[in-house]
N, CA and C atoms of all chains as a GROMACS GRO file, in nm:
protein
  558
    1UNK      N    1  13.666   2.566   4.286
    1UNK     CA    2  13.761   2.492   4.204
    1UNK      C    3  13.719   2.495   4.058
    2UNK      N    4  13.607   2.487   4.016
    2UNK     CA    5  13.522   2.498   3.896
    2UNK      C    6  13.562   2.607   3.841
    3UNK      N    7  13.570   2.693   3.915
    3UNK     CA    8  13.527   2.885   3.817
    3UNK      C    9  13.704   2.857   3.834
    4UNK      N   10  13.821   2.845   3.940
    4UNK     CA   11  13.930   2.817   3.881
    4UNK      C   12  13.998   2.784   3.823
    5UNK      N   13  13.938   2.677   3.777
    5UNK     CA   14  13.975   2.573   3.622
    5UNK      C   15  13.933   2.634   3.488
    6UNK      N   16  13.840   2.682   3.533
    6UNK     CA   17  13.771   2.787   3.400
    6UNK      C   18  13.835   2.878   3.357
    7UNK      N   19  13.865   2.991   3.475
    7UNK     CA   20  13.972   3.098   3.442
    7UNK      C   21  14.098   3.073   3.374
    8UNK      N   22  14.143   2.967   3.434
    8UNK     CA   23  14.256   2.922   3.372
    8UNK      C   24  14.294   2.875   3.236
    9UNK      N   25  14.158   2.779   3.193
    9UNK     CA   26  14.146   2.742   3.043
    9UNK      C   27  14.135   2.877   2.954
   10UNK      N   28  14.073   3.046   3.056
   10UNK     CA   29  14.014   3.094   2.935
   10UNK      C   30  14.118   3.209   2.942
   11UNK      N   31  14.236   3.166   3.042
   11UNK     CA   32  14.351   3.269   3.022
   11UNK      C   33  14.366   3.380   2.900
   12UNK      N   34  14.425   3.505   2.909
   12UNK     CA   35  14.451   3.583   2.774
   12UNK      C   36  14.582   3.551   2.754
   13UNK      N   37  14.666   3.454   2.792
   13UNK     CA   38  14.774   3.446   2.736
   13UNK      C   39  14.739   3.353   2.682
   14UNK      N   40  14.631   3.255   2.668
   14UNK     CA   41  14.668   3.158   2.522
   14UNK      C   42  14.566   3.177   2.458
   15UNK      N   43  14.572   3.182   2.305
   15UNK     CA   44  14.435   3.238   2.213
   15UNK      C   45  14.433   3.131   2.119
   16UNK      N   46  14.218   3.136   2.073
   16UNK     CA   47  14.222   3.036   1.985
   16UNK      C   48  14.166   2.900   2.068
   17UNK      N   49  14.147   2.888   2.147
   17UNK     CA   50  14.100   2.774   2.186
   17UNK      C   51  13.966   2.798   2.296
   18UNK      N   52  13.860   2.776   2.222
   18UNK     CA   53  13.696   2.775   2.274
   18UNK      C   54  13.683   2.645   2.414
   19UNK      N   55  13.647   2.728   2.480
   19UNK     CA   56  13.636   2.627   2.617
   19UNK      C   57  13.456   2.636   2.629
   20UNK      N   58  13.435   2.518   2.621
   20UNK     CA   59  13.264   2.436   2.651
   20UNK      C   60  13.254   2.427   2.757
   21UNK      N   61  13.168   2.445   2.853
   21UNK     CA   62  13.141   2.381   2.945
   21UNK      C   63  12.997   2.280   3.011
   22UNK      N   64  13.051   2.198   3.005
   22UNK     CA   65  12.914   2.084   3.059
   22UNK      C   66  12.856   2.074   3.173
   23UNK      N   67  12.756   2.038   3.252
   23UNK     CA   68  12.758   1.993   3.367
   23UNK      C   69  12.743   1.781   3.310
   24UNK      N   70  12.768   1.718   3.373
   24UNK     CA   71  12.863   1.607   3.363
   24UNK      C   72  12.737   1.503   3.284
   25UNK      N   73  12.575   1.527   3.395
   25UNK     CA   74  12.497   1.469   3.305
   25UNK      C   75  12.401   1.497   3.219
   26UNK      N   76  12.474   1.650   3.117
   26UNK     CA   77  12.396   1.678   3.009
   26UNK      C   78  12.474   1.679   2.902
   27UNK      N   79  12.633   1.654   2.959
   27UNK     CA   80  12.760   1.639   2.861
   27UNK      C   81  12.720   1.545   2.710
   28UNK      N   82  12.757   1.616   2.634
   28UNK     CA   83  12.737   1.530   2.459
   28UNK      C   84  12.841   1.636   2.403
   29UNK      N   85  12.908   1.568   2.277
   29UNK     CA   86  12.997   1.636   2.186
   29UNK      C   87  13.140   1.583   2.244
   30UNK      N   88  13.195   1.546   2.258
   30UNK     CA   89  13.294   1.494   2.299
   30UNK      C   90  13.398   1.468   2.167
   31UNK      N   91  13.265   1.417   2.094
   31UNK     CA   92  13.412   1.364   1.944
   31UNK      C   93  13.411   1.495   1.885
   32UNK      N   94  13.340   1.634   1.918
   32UNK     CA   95  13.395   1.739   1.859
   32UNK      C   96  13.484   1.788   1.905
   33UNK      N   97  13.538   1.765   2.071
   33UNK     CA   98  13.599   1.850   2.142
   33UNK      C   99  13.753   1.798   2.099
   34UNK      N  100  13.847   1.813   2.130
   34UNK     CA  101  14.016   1.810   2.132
   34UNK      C  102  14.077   1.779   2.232
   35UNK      N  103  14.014   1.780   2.345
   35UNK     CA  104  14.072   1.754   2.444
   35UNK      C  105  13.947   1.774   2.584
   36UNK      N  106  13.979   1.702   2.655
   36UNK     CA  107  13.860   1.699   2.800
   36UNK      C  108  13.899   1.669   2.943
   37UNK      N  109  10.202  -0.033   5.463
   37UNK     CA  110  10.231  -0.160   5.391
   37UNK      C  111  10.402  -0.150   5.360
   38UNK      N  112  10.450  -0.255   5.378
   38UNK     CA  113  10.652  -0.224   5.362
   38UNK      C  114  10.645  -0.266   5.214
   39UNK      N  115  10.749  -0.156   5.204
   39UNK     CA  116  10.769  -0.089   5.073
   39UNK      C  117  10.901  -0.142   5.024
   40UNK      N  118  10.928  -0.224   4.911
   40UNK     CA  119  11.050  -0.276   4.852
   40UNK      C  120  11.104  -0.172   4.736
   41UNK      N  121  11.202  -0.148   4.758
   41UNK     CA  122  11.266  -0.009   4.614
   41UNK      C  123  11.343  -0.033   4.533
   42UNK      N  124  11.305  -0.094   4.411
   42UNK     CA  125  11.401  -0.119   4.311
   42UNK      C  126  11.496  -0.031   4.245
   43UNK      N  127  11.616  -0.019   4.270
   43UNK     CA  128  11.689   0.131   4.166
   43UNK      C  129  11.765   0.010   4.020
   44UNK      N  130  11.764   0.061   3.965
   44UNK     CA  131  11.838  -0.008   3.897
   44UNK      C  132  11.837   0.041   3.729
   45UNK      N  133  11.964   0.038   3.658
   45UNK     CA  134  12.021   0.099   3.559
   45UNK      C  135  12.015  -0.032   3.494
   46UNK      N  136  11.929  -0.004   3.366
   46UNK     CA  137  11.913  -0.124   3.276
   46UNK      C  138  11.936  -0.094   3.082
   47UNK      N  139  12.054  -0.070   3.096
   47UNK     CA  140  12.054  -0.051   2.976
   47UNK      C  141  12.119  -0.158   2.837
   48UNK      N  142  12.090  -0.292   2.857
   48UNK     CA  143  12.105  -0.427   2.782
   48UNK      C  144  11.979  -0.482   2.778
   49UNK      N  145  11.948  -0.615   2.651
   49UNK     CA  146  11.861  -0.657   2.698
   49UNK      C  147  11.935  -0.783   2.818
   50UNK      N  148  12.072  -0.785   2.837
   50UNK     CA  149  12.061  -0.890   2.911
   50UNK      C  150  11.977  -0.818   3.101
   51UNK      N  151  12.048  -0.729   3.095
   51UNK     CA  152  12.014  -0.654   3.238
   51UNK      C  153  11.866  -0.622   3.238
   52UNK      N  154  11.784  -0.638   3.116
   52UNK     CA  155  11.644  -0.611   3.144
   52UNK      C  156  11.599  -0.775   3.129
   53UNK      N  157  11.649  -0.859   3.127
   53UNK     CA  158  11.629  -0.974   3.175
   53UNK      C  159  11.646  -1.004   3.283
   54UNK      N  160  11.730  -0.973   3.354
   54UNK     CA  161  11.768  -0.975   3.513
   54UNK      C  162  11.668  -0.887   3.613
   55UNK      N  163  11.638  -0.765   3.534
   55UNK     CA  164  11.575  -0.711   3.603
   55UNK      C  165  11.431  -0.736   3.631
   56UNK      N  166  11.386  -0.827   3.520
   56UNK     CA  167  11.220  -0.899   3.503
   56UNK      C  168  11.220  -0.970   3.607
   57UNK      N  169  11.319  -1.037   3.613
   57UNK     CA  170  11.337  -1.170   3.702
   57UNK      C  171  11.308  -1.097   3.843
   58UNK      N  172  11.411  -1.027   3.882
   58UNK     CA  173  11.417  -0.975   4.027
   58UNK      C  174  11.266  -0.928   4.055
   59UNK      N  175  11.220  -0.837   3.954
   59UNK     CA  176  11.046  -0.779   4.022
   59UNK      C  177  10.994  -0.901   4.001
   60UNK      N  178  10.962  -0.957   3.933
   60UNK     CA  179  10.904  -1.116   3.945
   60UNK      C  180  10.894  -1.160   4.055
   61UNK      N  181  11.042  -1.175   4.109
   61UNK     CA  182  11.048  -1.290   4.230
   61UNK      C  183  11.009  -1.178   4.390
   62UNK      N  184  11.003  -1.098   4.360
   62UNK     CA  185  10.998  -0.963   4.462
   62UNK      C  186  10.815  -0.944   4.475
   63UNK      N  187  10.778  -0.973   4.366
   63UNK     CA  188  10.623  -0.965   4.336
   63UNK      C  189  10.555  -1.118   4.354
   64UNK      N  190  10.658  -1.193   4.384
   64UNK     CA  191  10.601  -1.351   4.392
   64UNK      C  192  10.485  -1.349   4.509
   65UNK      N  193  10.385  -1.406   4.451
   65UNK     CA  194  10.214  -1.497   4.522
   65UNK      C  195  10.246  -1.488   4.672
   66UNK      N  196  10.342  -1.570   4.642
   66UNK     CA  197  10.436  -1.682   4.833
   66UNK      C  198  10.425  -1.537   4.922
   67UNK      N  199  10.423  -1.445   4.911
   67UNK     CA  200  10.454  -1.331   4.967
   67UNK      C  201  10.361  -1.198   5.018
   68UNK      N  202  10.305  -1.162   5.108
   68UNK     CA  203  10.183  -1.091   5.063
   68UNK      C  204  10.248  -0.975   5.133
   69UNK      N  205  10.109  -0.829   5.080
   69UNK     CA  206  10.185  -0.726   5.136
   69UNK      C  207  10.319  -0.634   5.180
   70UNK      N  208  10.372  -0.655   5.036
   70UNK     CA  209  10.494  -0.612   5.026
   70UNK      C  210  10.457  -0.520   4.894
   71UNK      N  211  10.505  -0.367   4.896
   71UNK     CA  212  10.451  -0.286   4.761
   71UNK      C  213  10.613  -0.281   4.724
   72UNK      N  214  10.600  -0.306   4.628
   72UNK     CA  215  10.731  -0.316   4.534
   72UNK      C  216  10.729  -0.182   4.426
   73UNK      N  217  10.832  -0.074   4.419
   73UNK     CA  218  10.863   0.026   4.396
   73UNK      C  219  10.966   0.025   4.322
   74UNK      N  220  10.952   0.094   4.126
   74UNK     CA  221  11.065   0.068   4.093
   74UNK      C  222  11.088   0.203   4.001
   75UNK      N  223  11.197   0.247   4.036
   75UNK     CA  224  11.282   0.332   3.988
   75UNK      C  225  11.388   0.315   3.931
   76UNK      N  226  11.459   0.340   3.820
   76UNK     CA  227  11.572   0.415   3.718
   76UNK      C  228  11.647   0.456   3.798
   77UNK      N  229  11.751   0.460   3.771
   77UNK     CA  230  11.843   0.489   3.891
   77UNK      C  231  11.832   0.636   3.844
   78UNK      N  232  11.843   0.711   3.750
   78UNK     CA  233  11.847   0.839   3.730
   78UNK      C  234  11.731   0.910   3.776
   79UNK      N  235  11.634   0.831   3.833
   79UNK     CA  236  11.546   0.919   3.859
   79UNK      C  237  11.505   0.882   4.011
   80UNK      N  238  11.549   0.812   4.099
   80UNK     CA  239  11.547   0.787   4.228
   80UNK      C  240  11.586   0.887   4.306
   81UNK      N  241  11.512   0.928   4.418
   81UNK     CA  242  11.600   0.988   4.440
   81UNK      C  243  11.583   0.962   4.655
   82UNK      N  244  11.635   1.081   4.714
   82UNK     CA  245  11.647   1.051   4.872
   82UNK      C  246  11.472   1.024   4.921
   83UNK      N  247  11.389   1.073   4.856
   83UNK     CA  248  11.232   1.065   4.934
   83UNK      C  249  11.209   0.906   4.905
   84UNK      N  250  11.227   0.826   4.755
   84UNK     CA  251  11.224   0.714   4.735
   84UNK      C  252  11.287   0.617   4.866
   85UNK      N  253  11.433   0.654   4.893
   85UNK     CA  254  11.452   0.538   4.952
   85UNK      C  255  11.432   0.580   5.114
   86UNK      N  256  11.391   0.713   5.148
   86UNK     CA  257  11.361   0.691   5.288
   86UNK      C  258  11.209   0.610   5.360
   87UNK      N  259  11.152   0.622   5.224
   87UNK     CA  260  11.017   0.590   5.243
   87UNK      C  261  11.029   0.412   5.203
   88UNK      N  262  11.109   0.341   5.174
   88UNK     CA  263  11.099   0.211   5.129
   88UNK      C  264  11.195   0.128   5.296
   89UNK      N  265  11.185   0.042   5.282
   89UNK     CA  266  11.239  -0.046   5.366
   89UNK      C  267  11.334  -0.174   5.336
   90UNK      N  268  11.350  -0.187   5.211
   90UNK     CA  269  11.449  -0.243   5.146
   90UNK      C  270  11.459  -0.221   5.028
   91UNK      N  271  11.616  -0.244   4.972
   91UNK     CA  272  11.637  -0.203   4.817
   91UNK      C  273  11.671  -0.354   4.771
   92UNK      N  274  11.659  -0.317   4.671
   92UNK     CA  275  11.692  -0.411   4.569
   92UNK      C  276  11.804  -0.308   4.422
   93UNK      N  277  11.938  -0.316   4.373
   93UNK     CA  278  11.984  -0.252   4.320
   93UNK      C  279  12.022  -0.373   4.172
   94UNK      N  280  12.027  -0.276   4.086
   94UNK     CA  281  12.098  -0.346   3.977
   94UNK      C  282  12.172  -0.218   3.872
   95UNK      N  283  12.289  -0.334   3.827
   95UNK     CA  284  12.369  -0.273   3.711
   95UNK      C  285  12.429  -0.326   3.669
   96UNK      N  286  12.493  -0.257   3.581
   96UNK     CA  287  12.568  -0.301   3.468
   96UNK      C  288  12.721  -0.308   3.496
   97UNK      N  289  12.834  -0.360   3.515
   97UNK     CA  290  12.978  -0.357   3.529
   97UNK      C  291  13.085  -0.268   3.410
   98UNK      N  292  13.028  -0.152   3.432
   98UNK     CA  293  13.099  -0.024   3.364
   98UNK      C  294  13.253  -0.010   3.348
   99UNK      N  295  13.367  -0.115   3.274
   99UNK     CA  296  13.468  -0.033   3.296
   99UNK      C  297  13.541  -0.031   3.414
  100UNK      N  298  13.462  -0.178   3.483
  100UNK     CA  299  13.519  -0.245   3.642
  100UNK      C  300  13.415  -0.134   3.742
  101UNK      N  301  13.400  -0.067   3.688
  101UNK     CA  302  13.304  -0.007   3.839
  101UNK      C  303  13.122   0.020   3.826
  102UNK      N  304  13.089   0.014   3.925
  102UNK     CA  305  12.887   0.029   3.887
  102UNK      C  306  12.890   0.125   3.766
  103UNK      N  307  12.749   0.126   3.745
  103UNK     CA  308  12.748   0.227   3.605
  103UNK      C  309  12.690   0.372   3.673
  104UNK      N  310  12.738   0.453   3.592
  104UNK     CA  311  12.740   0.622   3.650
  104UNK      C  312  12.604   0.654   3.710
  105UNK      N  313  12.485   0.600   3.625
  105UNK     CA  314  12.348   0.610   3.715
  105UNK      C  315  12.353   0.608   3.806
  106UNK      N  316  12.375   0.484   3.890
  106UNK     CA  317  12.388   0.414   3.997
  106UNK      C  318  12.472   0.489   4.077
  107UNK      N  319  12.594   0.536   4.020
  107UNK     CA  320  12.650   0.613   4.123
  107UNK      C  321  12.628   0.769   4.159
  108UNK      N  322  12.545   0.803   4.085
  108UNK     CA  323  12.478   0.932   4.086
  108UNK      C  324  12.368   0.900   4.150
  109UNK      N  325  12.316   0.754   4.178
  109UNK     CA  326  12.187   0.791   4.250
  109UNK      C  327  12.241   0.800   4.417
  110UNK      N  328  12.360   0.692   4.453
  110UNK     CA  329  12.422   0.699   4.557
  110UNK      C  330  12.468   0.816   4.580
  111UNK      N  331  12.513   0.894   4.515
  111UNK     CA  332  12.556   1.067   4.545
  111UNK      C  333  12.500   1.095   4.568
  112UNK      N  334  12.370   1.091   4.599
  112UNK     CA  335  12.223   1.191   4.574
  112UNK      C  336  12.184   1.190   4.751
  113UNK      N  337  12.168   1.044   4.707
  113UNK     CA  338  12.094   0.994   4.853
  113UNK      C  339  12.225   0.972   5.008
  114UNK      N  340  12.326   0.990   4.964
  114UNK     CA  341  12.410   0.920   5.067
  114UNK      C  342  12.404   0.967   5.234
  115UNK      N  343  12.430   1.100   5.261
  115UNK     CA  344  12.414   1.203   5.338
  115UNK      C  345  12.223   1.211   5.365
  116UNK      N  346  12.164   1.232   5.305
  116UNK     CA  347  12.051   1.217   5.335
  116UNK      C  348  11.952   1.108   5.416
  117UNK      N  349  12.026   1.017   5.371
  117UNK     CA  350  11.948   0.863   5.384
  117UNK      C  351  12.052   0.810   5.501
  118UNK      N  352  12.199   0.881   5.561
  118UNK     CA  353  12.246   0.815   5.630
  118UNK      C  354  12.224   0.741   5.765
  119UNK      N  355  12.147   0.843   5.829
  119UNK     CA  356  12.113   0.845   5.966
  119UNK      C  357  11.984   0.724   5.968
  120UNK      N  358  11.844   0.771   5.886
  120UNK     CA  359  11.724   0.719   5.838
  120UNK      C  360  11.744   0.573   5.818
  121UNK      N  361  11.838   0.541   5.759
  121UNK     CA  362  11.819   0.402   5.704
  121UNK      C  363  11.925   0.299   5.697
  122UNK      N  364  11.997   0.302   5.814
  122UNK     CA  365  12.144   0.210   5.851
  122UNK      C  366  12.027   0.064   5.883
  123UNK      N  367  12.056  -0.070   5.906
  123UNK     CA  368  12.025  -0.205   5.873
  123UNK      C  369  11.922  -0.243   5.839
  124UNK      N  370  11.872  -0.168   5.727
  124UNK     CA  371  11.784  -0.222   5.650
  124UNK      C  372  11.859  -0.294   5.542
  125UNK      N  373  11.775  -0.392   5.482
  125UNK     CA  374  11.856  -0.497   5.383
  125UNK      C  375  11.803  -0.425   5.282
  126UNK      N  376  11.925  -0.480   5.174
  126UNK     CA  377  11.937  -0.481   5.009
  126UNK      C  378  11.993  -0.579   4.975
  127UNK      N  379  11.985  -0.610   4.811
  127UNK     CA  380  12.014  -0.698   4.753
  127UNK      C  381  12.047  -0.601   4.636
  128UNK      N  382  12.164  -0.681   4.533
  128UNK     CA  383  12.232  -0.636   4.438
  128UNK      C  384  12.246  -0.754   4.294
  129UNK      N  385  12.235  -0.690   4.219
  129UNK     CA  386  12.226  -0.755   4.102
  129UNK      C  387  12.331  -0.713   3.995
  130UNK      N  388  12.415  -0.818   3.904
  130UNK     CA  389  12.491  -0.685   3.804
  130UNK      C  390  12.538  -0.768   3.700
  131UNK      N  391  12.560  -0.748   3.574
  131UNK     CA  392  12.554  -0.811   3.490
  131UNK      C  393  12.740  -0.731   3.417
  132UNK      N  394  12.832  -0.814   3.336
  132UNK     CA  395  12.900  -0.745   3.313
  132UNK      C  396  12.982  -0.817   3.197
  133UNK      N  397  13.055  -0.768   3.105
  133UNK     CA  398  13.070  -0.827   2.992
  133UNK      C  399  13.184  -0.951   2.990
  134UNK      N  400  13.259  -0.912   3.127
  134UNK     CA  401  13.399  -1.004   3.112
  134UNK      C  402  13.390  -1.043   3.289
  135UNK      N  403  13.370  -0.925   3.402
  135UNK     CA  404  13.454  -0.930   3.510
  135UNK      C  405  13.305  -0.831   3.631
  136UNK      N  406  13.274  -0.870   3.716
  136UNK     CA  407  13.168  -0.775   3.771
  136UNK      C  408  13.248  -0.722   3.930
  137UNK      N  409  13.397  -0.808   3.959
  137UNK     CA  410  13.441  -0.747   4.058
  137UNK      C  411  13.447  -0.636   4.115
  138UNK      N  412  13.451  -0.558   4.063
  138UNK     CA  413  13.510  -0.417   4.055
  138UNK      C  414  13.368  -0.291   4.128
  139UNK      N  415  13.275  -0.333   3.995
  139UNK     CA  416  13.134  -0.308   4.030
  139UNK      C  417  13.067  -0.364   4.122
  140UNK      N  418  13.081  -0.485   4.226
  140UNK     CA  419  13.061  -0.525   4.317
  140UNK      C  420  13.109  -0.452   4.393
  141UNK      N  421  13.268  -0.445   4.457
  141UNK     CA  422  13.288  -0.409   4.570
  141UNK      C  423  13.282  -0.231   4.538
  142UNK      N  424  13.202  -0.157   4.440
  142UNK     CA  425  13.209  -0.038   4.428
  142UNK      C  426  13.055  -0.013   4.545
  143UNK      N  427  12.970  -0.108   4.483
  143UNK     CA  428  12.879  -0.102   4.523
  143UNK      C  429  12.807  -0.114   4.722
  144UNK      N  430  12.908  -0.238   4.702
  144UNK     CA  431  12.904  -0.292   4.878
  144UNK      C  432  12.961  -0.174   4.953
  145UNK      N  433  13.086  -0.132   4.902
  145UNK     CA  434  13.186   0.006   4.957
  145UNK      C  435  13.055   0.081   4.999
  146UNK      N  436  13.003   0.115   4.947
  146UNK     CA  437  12.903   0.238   4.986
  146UNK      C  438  12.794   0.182   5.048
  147UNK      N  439  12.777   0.072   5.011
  147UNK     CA  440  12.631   0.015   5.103
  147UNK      C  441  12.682  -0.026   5.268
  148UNK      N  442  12.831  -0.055   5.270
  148UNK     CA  443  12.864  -0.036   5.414
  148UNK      C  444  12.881   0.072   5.444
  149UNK      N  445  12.906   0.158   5.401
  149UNK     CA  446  12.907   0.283   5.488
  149UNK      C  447  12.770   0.326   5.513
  150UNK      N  448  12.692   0.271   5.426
  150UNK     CA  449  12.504   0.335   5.456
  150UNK      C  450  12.486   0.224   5.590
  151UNK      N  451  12.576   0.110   5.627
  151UNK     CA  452  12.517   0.024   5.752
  151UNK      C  453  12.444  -0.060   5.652
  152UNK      N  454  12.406  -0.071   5.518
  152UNK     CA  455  12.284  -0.139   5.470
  152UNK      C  456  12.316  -0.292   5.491
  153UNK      N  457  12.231  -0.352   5.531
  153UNK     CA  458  12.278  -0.532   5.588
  153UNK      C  459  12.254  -0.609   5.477
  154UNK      N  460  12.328  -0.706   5.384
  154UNK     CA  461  12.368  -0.732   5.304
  154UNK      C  462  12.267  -0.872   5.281
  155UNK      N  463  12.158  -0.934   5.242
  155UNK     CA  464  12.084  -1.071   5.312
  155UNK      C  465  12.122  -1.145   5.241
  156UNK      N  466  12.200  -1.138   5.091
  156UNK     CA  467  12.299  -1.263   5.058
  156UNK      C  468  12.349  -1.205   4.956
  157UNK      N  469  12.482  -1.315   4.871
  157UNK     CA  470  12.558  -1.254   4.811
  157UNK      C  471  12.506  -1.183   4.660
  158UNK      N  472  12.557  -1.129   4.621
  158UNK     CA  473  12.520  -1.037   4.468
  158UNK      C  474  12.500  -1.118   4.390
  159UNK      N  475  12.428  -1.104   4.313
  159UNK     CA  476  12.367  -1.218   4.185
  159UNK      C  477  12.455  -1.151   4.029
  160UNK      N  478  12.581  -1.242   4.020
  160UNK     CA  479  12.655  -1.162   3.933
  160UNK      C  480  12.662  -1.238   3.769
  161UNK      N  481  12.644  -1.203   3.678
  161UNK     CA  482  12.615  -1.263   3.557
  161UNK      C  483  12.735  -1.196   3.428
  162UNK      N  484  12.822  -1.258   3.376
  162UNK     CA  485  12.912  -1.200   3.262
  162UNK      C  486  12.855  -1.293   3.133
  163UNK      N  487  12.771  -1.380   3.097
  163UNK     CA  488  12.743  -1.394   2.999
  163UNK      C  489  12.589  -1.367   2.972
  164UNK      N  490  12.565  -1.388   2.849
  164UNK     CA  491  12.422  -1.384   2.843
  164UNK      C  492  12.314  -1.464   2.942
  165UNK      N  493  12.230  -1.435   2.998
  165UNK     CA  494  12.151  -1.477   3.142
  165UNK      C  495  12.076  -1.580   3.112
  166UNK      N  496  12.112  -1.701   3.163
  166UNK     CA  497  12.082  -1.881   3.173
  166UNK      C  498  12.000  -1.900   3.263
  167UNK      N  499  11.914  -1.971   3.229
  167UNK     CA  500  11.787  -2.018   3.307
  167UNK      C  501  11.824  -2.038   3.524
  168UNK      N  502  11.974  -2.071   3.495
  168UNK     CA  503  12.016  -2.041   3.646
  168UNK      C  504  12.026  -1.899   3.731
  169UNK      N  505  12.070  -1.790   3.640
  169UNK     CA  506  12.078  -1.690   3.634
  169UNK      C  507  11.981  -1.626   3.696
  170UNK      N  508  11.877  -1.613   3.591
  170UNK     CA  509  11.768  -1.557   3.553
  170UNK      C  510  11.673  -1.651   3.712
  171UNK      N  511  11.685  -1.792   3.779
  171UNK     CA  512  11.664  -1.819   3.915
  171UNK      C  513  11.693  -1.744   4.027
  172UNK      N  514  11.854  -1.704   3.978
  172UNK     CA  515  11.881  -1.654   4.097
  172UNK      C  516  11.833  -1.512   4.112
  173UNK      N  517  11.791  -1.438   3.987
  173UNK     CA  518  11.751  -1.326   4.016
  173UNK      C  519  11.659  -1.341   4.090
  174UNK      N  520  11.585  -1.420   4.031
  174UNK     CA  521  11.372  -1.417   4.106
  174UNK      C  522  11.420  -1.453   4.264
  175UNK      N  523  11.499  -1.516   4.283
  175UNK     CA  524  11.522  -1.590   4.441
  175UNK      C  525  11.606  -1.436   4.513
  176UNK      N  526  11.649  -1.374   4.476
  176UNK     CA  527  11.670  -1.237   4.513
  176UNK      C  528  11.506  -1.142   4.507
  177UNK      N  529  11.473  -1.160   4.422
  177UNK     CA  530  11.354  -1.072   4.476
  177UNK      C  531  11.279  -1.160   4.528
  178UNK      N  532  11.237  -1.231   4.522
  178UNK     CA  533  11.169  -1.292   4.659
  178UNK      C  534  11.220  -1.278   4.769
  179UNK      N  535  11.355  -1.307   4.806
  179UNK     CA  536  11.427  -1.291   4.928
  179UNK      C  537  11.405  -1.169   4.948
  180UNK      N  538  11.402  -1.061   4.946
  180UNK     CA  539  11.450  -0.965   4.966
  180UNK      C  540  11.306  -0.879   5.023
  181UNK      N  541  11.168  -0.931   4.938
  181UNK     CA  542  11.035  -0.900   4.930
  181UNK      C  543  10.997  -0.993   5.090
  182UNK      N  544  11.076  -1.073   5.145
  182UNK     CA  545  11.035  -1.173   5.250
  182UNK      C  546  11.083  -1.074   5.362
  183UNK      N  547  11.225  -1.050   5.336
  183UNK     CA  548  11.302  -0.982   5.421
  183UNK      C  549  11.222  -0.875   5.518
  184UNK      N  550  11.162  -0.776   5.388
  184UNK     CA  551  11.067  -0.633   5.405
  184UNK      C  552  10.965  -0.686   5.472
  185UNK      N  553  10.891  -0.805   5.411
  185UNK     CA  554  10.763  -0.841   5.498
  185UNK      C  555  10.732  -0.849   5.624
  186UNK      N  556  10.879  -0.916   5.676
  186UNK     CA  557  10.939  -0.951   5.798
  186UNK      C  558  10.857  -1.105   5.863
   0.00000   0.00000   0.00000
C-alpha cells in the first residue's frame, strides 16, 4: 500500500511537486511541506 | 524477585509530577521485594514487559486519545505479549488539559484485549496536580507494587 501511494504521488502526469517521505517516528518538516 | 514495569510518556512538568508520585508509592518501605522497572514508553519494548509482572502506565490525554508513545509502545508489544501475559494487573495514570476520556478508554480498549486485570480505576488529573492527586498517584504505585508482591 506504501510503494502504491508513492507511485501515485510521483505519477509523470503531474510535474513539479517533490514528494518526502518519512517513516512516522523520524517525521519533522511539516511547516515546510504543502500538504500531508 | 517480581518485577513492576513502569511505561510511561512524560512530557509536562505536571505528568512528571504524577509520575514521581507513582514510583514513590510503587517503591514504598510498606512493601518489600518488588523491583520496580522504568521505561519511556519509546523505549519499552516486548522483552520489558514479558519479563515484569505488572505495569504501571502513564500519559498524557493527546487530542482525546493516549499519546503516540504509548501507542507505539502498545503496537510493539501487543501480538507478542498476548499469549505470555493475559491477568496480570496494571494500573494507569493520565493527566490531560481539559478531558482524559478519550485517552482512558483508548487505553483500557487495548488492555482488555491483552486480558490485563484492571486493580482499580485510572488516576485521571486535568488540572495542575493537588496534593490529592499527587495521593492518588503514590496509592497506585503502592497498590500495584502490593499486587506484584502478591
Amino acid at each position: 500500500m506504501f510503494e502504491a501511494a508513492v507511485s501515485g504521488t510521483r505519477t509523470d502526469e503531474i510535474e513539479g511537486v517533490e514528494v518526502v517521505v518519512r517513516p512516522a517516528l523520524t517525521a519533522v518538516g511539516v511547516l515546510a511541506a504543502d500538504g500531508s | 524477585m517480581p518485577r513492576l514495569l513502569v511505561v510511561h510518556h512524560t512530557p509536562s512538568p505536571a505528568l512528571q509530577e504524577m509520575f514521581e508520585a507513582v514510583v514513590s508509592g510503587a517503591r514504598t518501605d510498606e512493601i518489600d521485594g518488588v523491583e520496580v522497572v522504568i521505561r519511556p514508553a519509546l523505549t519499552a519494548a516486548a522483552a520489558d514487559v514479558l519479563q515484569a509482572d505488572g505495569y504501571l502506565l502513564g500519559t498524557p490525554a493527546n487530542i482525546g486519545y493516549m499519546s503516540g508513545a504509548l501507542k507505539h509502545f502498545f503496537d510493539g508489544i501487543y501480538y507478542p505479549c498476548l499469549e505470555a501475559t493475559r491477568r496480570r494487573p496494571y494500573g494507569l495514570y493520565v493527566h490531560g488539559a481539559s478531558d482524559t476520556g478519550g485517552a482512558v478508554r483508548a487505553v483500557e480498549s487495548i488492555a482488555a484485549g491483552l486480558q490485563w486485570r484492571k486493580v482499580r480505576p485510572p488516576v485521571c488529573v486535568t488540572a495542575a496536580p493537588g496534593r490529592p492527586d499527587l495521593e492518588a498517584c503514590w496509592e497506585l504505585g503502592a497498590l500495584l507494587a502490593a499486587e506484584v508482591a502478591g
